[in-house]
C-alpha positions in Angstrom: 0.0 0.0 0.0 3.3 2.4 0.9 4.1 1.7 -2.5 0.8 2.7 -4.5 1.4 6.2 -2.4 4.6 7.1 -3.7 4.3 6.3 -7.0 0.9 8.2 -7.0 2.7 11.1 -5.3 5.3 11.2 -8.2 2.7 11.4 -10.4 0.9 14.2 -9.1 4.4 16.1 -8.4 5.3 15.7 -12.3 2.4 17.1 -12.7 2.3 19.8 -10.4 5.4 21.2 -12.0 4.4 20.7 -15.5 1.3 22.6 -14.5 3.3 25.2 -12.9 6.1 26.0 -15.7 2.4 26.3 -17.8 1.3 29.2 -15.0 5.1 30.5 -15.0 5.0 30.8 -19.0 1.6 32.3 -19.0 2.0 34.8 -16.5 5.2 35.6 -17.9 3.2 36.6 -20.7 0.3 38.2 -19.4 2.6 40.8 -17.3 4.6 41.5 -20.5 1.1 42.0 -22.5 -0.6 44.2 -19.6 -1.0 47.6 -19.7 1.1 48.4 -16.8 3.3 45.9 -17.3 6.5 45.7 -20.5 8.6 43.3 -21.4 11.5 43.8 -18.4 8.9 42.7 -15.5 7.6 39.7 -17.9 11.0 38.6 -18.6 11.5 38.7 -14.0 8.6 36.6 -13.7 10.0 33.9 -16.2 13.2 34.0 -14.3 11.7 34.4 -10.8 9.7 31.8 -11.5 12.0 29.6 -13.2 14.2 29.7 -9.9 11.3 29.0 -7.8 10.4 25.6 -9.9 13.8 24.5 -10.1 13.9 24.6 -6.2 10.7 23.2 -5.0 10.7 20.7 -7.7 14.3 20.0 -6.7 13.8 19.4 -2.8 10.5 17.4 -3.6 12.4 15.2 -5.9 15.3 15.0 -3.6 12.9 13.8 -0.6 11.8 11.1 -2.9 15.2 10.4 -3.9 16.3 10.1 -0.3 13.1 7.6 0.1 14.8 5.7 -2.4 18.3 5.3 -1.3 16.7 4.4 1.4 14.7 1.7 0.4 17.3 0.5 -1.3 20.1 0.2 1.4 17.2 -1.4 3.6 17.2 -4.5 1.1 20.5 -4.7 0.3 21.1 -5.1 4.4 19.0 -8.0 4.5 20.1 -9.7 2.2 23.7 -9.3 3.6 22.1 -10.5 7.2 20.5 -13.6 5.5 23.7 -14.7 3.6 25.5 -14.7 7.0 
């Protein structure tokens, strides 16, 4: 059941960040076609939020990794402990 969790959670994450580099591009766009707005403060929001994707998707990914390794060195020490 742990199992059906985190591969569901991956799931929704991808798309989470696919959804949000859609909202980044978008309003990156809409700022630069407002009326108050220019190209300069469009172009900060594509970069501003570039940074902000690249870090949140970053440290979610990294937890997951960290699950992972985890995982991982949990079965490789039992099957050490049952060869000796």
């Amino acid at each position: 059941m742990r199992d059906f969790f985190i591969v569901w959670m991956e799931r929704i994450i991808s798309v989470v960040m696919v959804l949000g580099a859609v909202a980044v591009l978008l309003g990156g766009l809409g700022v630069m076609t407002a009326p108050q707005g220019g190209l300069l403060p469009g172009l900060m929001v594509w970069i501003a939020g570039t940074i902000y994707l690249i870090l949140i998707g970053g440290m979610v990914y990294l937890g997951l990794g960290i699950y992972n390794n985890t995982k991982r060195t949990a079965e490789a020490i039992e099957r050490l402990s049952q060869r000796s």
